[in-house]
Legacy VTK file of the C-alpha trace (Angstrom):
# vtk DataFile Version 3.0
C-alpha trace
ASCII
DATASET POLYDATA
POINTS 304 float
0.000 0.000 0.000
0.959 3.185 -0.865
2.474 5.626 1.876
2.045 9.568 2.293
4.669 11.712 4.038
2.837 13.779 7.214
3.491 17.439 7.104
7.156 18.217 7.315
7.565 15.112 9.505
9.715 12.337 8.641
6.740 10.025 9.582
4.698 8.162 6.502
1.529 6.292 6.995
-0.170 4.600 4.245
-3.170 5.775 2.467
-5.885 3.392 4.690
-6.001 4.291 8.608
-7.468 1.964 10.892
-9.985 4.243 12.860
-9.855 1.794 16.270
-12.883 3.574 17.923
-14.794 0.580 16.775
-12.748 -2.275 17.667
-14.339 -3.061 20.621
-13.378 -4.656 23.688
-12.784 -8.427 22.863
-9.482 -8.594 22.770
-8.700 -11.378 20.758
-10.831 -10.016 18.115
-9.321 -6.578 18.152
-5.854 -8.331 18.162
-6.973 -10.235 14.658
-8.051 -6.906 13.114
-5.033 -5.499 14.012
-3.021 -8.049 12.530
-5.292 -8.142 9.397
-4.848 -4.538 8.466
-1.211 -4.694 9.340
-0.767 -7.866 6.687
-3.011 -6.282 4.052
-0.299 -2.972 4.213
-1.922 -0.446 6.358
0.806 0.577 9.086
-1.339 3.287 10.852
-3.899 2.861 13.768
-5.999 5.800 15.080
-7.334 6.161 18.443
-7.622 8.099 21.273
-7.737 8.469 24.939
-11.402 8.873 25.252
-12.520 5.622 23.472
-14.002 2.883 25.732
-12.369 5.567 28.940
-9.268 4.582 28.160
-9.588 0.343 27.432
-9.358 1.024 23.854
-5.275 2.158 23.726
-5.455 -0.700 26.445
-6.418 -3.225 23.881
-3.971 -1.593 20.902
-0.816 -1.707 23.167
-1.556 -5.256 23.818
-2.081 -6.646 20.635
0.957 -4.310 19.047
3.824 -4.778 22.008
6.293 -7.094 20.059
5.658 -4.846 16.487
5.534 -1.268 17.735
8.630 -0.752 15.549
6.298 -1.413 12.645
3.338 0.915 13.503
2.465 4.396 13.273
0.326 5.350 16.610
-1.912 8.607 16.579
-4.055 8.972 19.971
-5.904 12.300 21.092
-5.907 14.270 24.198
-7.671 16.719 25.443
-11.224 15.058 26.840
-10.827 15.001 31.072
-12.327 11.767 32.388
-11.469 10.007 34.944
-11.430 6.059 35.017
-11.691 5.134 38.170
-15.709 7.182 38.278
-18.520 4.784 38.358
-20.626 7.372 35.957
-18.294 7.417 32.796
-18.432 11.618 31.762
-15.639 14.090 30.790
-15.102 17.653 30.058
-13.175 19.342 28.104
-9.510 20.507 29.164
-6.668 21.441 26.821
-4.536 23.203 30.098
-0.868 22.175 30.031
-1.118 19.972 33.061
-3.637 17.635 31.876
-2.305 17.322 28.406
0.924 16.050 30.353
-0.799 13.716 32.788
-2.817 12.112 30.372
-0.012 11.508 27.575
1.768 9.572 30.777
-1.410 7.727 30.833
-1.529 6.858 26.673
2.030 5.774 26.810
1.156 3.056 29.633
-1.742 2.419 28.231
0.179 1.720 24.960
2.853 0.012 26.698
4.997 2.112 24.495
7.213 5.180 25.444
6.656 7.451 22.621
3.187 8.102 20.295
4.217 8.984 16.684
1.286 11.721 16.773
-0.248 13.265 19.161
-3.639 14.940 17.953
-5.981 17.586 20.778
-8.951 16.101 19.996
-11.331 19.362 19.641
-10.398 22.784 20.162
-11.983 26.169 20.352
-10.964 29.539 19.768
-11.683 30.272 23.259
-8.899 27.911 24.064
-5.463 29.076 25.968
-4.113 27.607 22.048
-0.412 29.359 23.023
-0.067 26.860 26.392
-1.525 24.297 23.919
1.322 24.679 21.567
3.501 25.295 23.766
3.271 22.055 25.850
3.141 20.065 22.303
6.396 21.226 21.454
8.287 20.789 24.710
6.862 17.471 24.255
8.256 16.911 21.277
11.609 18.035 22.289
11.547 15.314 24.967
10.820 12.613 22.954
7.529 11.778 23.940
5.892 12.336 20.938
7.223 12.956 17.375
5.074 15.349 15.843
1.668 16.663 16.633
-1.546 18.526 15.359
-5.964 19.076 16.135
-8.173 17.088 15.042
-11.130 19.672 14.213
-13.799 20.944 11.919
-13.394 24.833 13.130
-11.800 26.899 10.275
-11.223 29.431 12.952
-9.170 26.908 15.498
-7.503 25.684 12.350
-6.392 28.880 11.185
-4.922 29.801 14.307
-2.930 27.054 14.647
-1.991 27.135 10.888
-0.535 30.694 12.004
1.213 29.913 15.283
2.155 26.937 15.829
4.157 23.776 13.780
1.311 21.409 13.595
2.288 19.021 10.569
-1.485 17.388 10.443
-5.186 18.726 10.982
-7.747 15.379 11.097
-11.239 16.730 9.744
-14.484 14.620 8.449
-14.124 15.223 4.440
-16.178 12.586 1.818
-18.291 12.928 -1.097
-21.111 14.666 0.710
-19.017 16.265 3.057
-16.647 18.409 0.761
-16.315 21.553 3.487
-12.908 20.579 3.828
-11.727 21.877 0.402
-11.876 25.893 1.285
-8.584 24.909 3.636
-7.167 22.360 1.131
-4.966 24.862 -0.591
-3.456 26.611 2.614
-2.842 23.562 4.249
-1.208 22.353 1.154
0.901 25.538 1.117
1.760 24.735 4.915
2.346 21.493 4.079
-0.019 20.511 6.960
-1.139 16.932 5.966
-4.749 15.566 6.494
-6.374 12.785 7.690
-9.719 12.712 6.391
-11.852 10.639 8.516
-16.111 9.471 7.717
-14.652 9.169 4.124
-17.506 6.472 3.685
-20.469 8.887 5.152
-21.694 6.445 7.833
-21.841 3.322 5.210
-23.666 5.846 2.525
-20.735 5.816 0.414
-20.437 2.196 -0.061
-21.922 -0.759 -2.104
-24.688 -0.720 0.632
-25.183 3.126 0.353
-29.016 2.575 0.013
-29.441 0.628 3.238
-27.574 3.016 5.115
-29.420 5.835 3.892
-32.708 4.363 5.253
-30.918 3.864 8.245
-28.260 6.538 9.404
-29.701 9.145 6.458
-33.114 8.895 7.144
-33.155 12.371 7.492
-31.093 13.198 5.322
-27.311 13.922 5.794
-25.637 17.545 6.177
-27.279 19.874 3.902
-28.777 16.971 1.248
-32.502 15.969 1.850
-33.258 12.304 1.970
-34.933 12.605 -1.789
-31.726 14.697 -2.532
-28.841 12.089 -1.153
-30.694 9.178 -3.012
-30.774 10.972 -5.885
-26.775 12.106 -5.525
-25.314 8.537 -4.602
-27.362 6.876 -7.478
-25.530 9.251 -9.737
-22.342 8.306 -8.150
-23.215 4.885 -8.354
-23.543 5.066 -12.298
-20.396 6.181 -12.824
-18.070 3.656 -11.320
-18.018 -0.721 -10.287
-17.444 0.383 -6.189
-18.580 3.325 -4.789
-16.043 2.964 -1.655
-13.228 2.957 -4.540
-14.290 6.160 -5.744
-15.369 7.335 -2.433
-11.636 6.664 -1.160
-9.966 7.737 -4.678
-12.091 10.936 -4.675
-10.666 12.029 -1.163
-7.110 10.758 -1.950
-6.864 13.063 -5.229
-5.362 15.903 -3.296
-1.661 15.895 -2.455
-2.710 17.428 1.033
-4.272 14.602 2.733
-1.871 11.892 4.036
-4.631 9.090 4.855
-8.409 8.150 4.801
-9.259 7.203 7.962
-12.068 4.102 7.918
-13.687 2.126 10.629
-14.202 -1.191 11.540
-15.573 -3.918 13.887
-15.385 -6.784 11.937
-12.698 -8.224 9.902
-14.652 -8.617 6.781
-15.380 -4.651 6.856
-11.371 -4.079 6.950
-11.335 -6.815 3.812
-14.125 -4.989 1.609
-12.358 -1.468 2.283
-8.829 -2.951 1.164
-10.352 -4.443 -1.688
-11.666 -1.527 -2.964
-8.801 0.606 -1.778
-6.474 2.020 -5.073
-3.628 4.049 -5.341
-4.624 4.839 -8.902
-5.613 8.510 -9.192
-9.011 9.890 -10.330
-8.393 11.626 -13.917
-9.414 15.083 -13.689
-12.765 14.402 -16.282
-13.953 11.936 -13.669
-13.092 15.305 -10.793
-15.338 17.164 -12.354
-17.974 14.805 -13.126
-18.022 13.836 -9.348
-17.507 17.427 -8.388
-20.638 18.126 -10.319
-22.959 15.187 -8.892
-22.248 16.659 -5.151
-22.744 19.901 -3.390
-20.121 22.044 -1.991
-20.934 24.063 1.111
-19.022 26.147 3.304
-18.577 25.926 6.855
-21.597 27.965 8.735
-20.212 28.188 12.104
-16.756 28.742 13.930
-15.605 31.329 10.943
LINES 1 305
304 0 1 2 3 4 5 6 7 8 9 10 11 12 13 14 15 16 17 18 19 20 21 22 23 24 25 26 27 28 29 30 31 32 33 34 35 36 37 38 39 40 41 42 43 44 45 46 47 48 49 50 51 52 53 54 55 56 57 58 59 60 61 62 63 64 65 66 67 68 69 70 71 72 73 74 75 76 77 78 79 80 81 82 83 84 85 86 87 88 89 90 91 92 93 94 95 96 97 98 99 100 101 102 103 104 105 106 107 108 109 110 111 112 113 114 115 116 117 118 119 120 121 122 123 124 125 126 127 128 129 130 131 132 133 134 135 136 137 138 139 140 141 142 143 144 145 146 147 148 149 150 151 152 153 154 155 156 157 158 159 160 161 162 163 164 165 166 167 168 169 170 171 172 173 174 175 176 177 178 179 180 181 182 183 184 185 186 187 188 189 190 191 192 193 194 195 196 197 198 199 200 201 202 203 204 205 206 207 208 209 210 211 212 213 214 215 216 217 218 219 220 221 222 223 224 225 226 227 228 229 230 231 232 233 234 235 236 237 238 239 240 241 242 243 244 245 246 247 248 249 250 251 252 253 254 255 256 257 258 259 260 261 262 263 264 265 266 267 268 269 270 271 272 273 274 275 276 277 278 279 280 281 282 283 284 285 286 287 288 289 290 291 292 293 294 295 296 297 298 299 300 301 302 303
């Protein structure tokens, strides 16, 4: 499989991310899919400290101990909870002194003593973002983690660390039906700020089983497409290519400026049916336009 640099990092990950929210917590499964994406090509796993309070970067250090040479981690930070609570709830603190107590935490949890990225999972511009940065780069400069970056949807938390800080990787929901994304494509490009696009499969609505899914998780409709309107929009996509999730994951992969699509998965057949239909062929720029044409672009509303 085909691997992307990250920013100005000296860190690649290939084109397919295992998103690990959905693992579970059966370890022996979780340990299969692991090894299954790893033998398939796919050398980076996504997680964070929030998922299953913690047992989820539990599970992934276990299954990865004796191979951590081989793997690139990214796990988030930035979501207070506390384990040992009966009633599982958090809030949200990017200070300096959590974001240090809780990477000690990921790197036992992880059984490892350094995460490849290290992502604050949120952000807002009300945010003490200089102690944020700050605390990421000293960080850095100790070793514990070799490069760093948000994972948000807030042009204005994005452009402020696009301004001030070193950030080599922004992750942000971007898909067919999701294109808000591509009004910061070009300045992350020219900051050579990777990436990683996660949902690139809108719930399921952007595979071979888009029309079940719609029923389902687009019942209502999805972003700013009405029920009629989606249905309409992924049969058009449909007509125009033999997988949908190909051209779902091609369409997304076009631009230079995102590093990795980041899928998930709770079964192993789910990771075999998005490798399958993964390609490192590009789209031609006729079939852009065509597909650009089919879907809406929106801006952003909020957060500007």
């Amino acid at each position: 499989m085909k691997k992307r640099q990250v920013g100005k990092s000296n860190i690649y990950v290939s084109e397919l991310t295992l998103g690990c929210m959905s693992l579970g917590t059966d370890k022996n499964k979780a340990k299969s899919m692991i090894d299954l994406a790893l033998d398939y090509g796919i050398n980076h796993l996504d997680t964070a400290d929030l998922y299953d309070y913690g047992e989820n970067e539990k599970i992934i250090g276990e299954a990865i101990k004796h191979k951590r040479d081989e793997i690139i981690i990214t796990t988030k930070v930035g979501n207070h909870f506390d384990r040992t609570k009966k009633r599982k709830d958090w809030f949200w603190d990017p200070s300096r002194t959590y974001i240090e107590s809780a990477l000690e935490e990921s790197l036992k949890r992880l059984q490892t003593d350094y995460i490849d990225i290290y992502l604050l999972h949120g952000g807002t511009i009300e945010d003490p973002i200089d102690e944020v940065i700050e605390t990421m780069e000293n960080m850095k400069r100790k070793g514990y983690i070799r490069t760093y970056g948000i994972s948000s949807i807030r042009p204005n938390v994005i452009k402020e660390y696009m301004r001030k800080s070193n950030i080599d990787v922004v992750m942000m929901q971007y898909n067919l039906l999701d294109r808000r994304p591509e009004e910061l494509l070009h300045d992350l490009y020219e900051k050579k700020i990777s990436i990683f696009a996660r949902g690139p499969l809108a719930k399921g609505m952007l595979t071979e089983k888009a029309l079940l899914y719609v029923n389902d998780k687009g019942s209502d409709g999805y972003l700013e497409y009405e029920r009629e309107e989606l249905i309409k929009t992924i049969e058009q996509l449909t007509s125009i290519t033999n997988s949908l999730t190909k051209l779902a994951f091609q369409y997304v992969l076009h631009h230079q400026v995102v590093a990795s699509v980041v899928f998930g998965a709770s079964t192993n057949d789910q990771i075999i049916e998005n490798i399958t239909n993964y390609s490192n062929e590009p789209l031609d720029n006729d079939l852009i336009e065509r597909v650009k044409e089919m879907t809406k672009y929106f801006p952003y509303r909020m957060h500007r």
